[in-house]
C-alpha positions in Angstrom: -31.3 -25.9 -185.9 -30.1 -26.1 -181.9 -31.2 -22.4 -182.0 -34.1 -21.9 -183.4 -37.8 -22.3 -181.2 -40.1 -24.4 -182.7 -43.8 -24.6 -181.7 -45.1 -28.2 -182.1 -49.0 -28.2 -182.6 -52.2 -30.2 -182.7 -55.7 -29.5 -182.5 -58.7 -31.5 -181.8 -61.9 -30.6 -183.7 -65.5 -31.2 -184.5 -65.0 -32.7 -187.7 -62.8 -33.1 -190.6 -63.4 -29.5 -192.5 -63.7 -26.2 -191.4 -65.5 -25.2 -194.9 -68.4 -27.5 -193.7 -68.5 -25.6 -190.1 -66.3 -27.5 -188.3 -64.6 -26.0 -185.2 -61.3 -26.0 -182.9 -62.7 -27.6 -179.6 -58.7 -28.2 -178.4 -55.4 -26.8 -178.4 -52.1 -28.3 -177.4 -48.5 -26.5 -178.1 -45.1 -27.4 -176.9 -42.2 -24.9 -177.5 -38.9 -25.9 -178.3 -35.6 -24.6 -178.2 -32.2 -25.8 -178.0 -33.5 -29.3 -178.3 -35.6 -29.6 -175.6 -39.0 -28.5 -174.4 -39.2 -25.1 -172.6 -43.2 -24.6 -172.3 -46.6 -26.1 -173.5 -49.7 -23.9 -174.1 -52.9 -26.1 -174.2 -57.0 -25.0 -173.6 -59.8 -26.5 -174.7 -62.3 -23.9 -176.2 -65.7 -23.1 -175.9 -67.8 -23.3 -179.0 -71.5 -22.5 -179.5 -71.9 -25.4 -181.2 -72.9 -29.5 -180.6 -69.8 -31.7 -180.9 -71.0 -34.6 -183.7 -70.9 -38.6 -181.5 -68.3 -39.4 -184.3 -65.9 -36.8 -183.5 -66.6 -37.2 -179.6 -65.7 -41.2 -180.6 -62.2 -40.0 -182.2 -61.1 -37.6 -179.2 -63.3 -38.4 -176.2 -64.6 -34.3 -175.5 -68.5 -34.2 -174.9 -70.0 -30.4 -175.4 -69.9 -30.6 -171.1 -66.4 -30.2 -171.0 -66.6 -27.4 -173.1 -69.0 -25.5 -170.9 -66.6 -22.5 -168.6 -63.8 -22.8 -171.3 -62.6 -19.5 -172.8 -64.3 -18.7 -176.3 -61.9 -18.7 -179.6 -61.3 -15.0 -179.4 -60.1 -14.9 -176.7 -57.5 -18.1 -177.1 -56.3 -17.6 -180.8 -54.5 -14.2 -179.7 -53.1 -15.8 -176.7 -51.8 -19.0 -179.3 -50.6 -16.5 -181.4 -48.3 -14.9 -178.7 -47.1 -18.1 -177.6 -45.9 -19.0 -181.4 -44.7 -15.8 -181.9 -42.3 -15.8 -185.5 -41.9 -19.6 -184.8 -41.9 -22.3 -187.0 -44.8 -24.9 -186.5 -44.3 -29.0 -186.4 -47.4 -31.1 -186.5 -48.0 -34.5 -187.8 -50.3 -33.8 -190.6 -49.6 -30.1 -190.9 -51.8 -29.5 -193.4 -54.9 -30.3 -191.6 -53.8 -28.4 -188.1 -52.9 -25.4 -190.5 -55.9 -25.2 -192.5 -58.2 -25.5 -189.2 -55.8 -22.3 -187.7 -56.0 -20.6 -190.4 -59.6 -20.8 -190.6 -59.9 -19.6 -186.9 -57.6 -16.9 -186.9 -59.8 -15.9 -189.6 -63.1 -15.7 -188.2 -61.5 -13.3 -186.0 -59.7 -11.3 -188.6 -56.4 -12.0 -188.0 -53.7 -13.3 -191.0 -52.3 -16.4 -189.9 -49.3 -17.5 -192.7 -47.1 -20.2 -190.8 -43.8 -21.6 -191.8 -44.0 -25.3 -190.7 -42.9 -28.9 -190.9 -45.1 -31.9 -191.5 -43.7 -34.9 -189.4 -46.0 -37.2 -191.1 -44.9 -36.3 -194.9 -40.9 -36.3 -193.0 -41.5 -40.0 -191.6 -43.2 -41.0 -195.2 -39.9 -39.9 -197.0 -37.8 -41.0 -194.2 -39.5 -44.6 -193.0 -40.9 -45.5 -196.5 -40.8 -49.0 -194.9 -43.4 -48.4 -192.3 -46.3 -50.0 -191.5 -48.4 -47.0 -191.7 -47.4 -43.3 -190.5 -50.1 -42.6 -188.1 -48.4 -40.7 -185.4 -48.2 -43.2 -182.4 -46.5 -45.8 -185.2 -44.1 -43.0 -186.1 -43.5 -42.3 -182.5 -42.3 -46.2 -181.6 -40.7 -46.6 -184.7 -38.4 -43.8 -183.1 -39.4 -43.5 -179.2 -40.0 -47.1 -177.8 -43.5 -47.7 -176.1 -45.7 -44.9 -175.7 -45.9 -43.4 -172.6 -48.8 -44.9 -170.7 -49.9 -41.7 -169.3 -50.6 -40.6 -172.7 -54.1 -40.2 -173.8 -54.3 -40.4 -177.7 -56.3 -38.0 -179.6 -56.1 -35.1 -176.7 -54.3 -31.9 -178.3 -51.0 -31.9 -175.3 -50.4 -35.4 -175.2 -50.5 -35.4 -179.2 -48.2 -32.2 -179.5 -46.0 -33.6 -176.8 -45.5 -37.1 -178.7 -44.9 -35.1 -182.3 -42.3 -33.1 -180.0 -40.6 -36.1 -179.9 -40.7 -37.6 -183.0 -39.4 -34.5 -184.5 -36.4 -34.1 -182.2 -35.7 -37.9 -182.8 -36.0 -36.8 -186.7 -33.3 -34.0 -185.6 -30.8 -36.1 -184.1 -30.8 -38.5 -187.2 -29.7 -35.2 -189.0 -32.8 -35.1 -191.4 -33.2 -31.6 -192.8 -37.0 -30.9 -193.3 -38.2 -28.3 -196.0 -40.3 -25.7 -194.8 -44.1 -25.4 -196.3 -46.3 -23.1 -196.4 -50.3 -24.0 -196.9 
């Protein structure tokens, strides 16, 4: 596993499914390899369309931060360059995947990912656990959260998954590899 890159993912959206309209406002990507972080990739993205006051409530992103950001075609082929062949990590793959896959669509590009779900890993692995919402996950195997970090923002959520899954490495835990 040392060898192998891994791109470690989250998104922020408008909502909670791209089948009822809901959009990618945010990015965040860190790349791994050998064990440690090598680069991040993050962007919000500009979408012509109003960001719901109980989305804006999860993540904090009003449509004014939006406004000068690059459009979705133009950063899903740049994401797609950073991942390369990689395999993705995000804590509740399933939902990050289905929103990507739903972009890279609307712009007519297959998007097939092999990935790793960190939240169904700490489910099997911490059964014991309060809850596995990320940040639990995270000081179940990290400590404190950093206090620079703010929650719900694409980076700092792809940076604290980064950790949690190299803390899952270390305790040797070998993850099978979905596909949605």
């Amino acid at each position: 596993m040392p060898d192998h890159r891994y791109i470690v993912l989250d998104v922020e959206t408008t909502g909670l499914s791209p089948a009822r309209g809901d959009r990618v406002i945010e990015i965040g990507a860190v790349a791994i390899e050998d064990g440690g972080v090598v680069s991040e990739f993050g962007t919000l993205i500009y979408i012509e369309k109003k960001i719901p006051r109980h989305a804006q409530r999860v993540h904090g992103i009003p449509d004014a931060m939006l406004l000068g950001k690059p459009p979705s075609h133009e950063v899903f082929p740049e994401l797609l360059r950073f991942i390369s062949s990689s395999t993705i990590i995000a804590h509740n793959a399933r939902f990050d995947i289905g929103f990507l896959k739903h972009e890279f669509h609307c712009i007519g590009i297959p998007f097939n990912p092999k990935y790793h779900c960190t939240l169904e890993m700490s489910r099997k692995l911490f059964p014991r656990l309060l809850n596995h919402k990320l940040e639990t996950v995270y000081m179940h195997l990290c400590g404190d959260l950093p206090h620079t970090v703010h929650r719900h923002r694409a980076l700092d959520d792809a940076r604290l998954t980064a950790r949690v899954w190299m803390e899952m490495v270390k305790e040797n835990t070998v993850p099978t590899v979905s596909a949605v």
